[in-house]
C-alpha positions in Angstrom: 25.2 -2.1 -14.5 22.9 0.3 -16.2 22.2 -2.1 -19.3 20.7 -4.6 -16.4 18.9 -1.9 -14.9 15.4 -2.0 -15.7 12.0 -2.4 -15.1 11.7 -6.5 -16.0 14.5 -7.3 -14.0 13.5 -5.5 -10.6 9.7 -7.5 -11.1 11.6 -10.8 -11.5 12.8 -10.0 -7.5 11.0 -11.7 -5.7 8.1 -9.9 -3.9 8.4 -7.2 -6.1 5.6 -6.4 -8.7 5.0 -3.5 -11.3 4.1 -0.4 -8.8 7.2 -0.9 -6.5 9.5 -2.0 -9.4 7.9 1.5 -11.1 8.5 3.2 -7.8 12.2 2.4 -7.5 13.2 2.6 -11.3 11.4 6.5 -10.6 12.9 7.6 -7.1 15.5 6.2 -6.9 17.8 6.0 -10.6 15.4 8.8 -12.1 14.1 6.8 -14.7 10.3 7.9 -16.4 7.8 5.9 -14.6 4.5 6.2 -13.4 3.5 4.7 -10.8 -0.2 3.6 -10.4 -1.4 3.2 -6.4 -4.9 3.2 -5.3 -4.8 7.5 -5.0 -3.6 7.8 -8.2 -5.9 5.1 -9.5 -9.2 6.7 -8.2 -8.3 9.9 -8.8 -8.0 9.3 -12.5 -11.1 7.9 -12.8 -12.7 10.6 -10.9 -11.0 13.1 -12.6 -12.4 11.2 -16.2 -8.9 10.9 -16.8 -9.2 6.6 -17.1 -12.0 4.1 -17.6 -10.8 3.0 -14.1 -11.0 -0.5 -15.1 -7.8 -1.6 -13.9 -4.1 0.2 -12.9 -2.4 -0.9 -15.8 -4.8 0.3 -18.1 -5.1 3.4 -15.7 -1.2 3.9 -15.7 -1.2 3.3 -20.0 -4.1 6.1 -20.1 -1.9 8.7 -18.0 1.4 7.5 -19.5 -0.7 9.0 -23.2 -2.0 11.8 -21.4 1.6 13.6 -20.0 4.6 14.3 -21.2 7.0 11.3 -20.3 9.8 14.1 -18.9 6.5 15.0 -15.7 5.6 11.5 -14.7 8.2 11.0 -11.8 6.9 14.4 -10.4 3.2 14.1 -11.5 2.6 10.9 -9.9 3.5 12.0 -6.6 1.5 15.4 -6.5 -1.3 13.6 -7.3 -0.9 11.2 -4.5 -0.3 14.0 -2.1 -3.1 16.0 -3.5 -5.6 12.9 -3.4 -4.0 12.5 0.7 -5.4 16.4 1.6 -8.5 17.0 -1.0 -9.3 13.8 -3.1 -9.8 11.0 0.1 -11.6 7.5 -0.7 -13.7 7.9 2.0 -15.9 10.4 3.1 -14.5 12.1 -0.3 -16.2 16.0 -0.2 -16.5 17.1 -3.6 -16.8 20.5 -3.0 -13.6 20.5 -1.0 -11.6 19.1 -3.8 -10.4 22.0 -6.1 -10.5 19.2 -9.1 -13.8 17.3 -8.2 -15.9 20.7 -7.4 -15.1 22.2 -10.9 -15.7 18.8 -13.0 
């Protein structure tokens, strides 16, 4: 099973694209993967971490960046952290312990 098990073959599911095949192949069997959603891809760009541009060129920046053993973790403490201090809207940069020091 675990030779079938892989990235390609959840995106050829139907419905399923790149973040939730990336999502499943990291929550659920473990596997490094990095997740890009709209909180991670803002906060990278914020954060001068990604030209922004796009999430897959957002996602290939941070994938450089870390350590491939902390991007299961990484990605979701940055989505949590984005939820409480780094919002989209009404975004307080002086609230946010990342934004108010860069």
């Amino acid at each position: 099973m675990e030779k079938f098990l892989n990235i390609r073959a959840l995106e050829a599911l139907p419905g399923v694209g790149h973040k939730t095949a990336s999502v499943v192949m990291s929550q659920a069997f473990e596997q490094p993967s990095f997740p890009v959603d709209t909180h991670i891809h803002r906060c990278a760009k914020r954060w001068g971490l990604s030209n922004g541009k796009s999430v897959v060129q957002t996602e290939k920046d941070l994938k450089t960046l870390f350590p491939k053993k902390t991007w299961n973790k990484l990605h979701l403490q940055i989505i949590y952290f984005a939820r409480e201090y780094c919002q989209a809207r009404f975004h307080d940069a002086e609230r946010c312990p990342i934004c108010s020091i860069i």
